[in-house]
N, C-alpha and C positions, 0 to 999 in steps of 0.2 A: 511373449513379444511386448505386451502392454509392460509389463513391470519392468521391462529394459528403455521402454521410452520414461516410464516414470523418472528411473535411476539419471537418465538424460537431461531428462525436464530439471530435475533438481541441482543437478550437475553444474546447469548453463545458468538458471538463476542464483545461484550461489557466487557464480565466479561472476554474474553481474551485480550482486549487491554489493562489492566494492568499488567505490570510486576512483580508483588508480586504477581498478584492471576496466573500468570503461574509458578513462584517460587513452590508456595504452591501445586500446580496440578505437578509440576513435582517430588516434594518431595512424593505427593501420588502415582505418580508412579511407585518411586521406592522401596515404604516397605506401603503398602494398609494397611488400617485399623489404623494408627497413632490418637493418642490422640491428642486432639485441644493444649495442654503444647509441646509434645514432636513435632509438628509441627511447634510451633510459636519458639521454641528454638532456630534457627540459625538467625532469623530477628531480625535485630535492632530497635523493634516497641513493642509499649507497647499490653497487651492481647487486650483490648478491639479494639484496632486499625486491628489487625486481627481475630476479632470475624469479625468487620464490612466484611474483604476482603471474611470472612467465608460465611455471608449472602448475598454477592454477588454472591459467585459461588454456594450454593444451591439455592437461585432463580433462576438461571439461569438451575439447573436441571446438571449441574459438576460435583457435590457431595453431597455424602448423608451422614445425621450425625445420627450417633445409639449410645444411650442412655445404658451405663449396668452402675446402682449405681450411682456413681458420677462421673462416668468419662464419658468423650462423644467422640467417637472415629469417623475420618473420614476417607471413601472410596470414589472413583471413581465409578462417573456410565456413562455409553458408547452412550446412546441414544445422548442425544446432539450433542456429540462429532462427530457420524454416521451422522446426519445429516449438519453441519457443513462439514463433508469432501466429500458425495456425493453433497452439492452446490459448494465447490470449485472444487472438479476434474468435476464438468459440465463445468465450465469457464475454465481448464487450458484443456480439452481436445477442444474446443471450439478453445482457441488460439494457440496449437500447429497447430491443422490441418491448423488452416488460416497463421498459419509462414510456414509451409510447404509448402501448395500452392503457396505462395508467393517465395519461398528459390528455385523452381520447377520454376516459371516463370522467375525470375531471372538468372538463369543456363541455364534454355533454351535457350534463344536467348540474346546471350552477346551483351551489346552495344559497337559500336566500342571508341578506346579511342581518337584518334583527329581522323578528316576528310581529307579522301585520296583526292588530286587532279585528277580530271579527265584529258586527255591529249586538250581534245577539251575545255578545260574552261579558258574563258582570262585568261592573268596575272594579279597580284593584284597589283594594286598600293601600293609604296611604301612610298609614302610622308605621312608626319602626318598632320591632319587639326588641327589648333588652337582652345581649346574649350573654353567658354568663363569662366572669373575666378569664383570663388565662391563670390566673392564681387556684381559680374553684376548679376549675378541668383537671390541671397537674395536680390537686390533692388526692382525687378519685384514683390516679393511675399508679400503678406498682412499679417500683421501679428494675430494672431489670439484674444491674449485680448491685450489691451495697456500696456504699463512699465509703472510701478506701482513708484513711489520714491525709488529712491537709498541708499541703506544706508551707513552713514560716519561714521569712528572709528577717 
């Protein structure tokens, strides 16, 4: 049962990682039961080009198409969709609580912003040491493959 919701899960995101087949699912959202003509009418794409986006979102179980005569009209059906939003509201309740936790331990216990001197702690010296240049560093290090020929214009 689990590896047939998986195949599901993947199914519905798939067929919504296109932007034309969320186009088309939002157009069914807003007037159900549309003819595959009066759907494909606002995209800049030939019929057959959104038949295919068609048979991608009824594989996927998106929509369903009903046949009267010669027209074939498309609806929205919810399963998918229900399944698709209880696996993501598992993950966004999942990372709120852990940003919560997190936003809670944070607020707890502030770190300070610099370090106070204590009265018993030497003084710090103030001179600066010399470090040595980047020239002496990069001599000491091995280089990793040899330079290769240089190229002249």
């Amino acid at each position: 049962m689990v590896k047939y919701q998986d195949e599901t899960l993947d199914r519905t995101f798939a067929a919504l990682s296109d932007p034309t087949r969320r186009a088309l699912l939002a157009r069914l959202g807003e007037q159900d039961g549309l003819s595959i003509s009066e759907l494909a009418q606002p995209f800049a794409m030939s019929l057959p080009a959104i038949m295919k986006h068609l048979d991608v979102l009824t594989d996927a179980g998106l929509i369903a198409r009903e046949k009267t005569g010669r027209t074939v009209a498309c609806r929205l059906t919810a399963r998918p969709m229900e399944q698709a939003m209880n696996w993501l509201n598992r993950y966004a309740q999942f990372w709120s609580e852990n940003l919560d936790r997190l936003a809670a331990f944070v607020e707890e216990d502030p770190w300070p912003t610099a370090p106070q001197p204590t009265p018993a702690s030497p003084r710090v010296q103030t001179h600066v040491q010399a470090s040595p240049s980047r020239g002496a560093s990069a001599r000491g290090r091995k280089k990793s493959t040899p330079r290769g020929p240089s190229r002249k214009a």
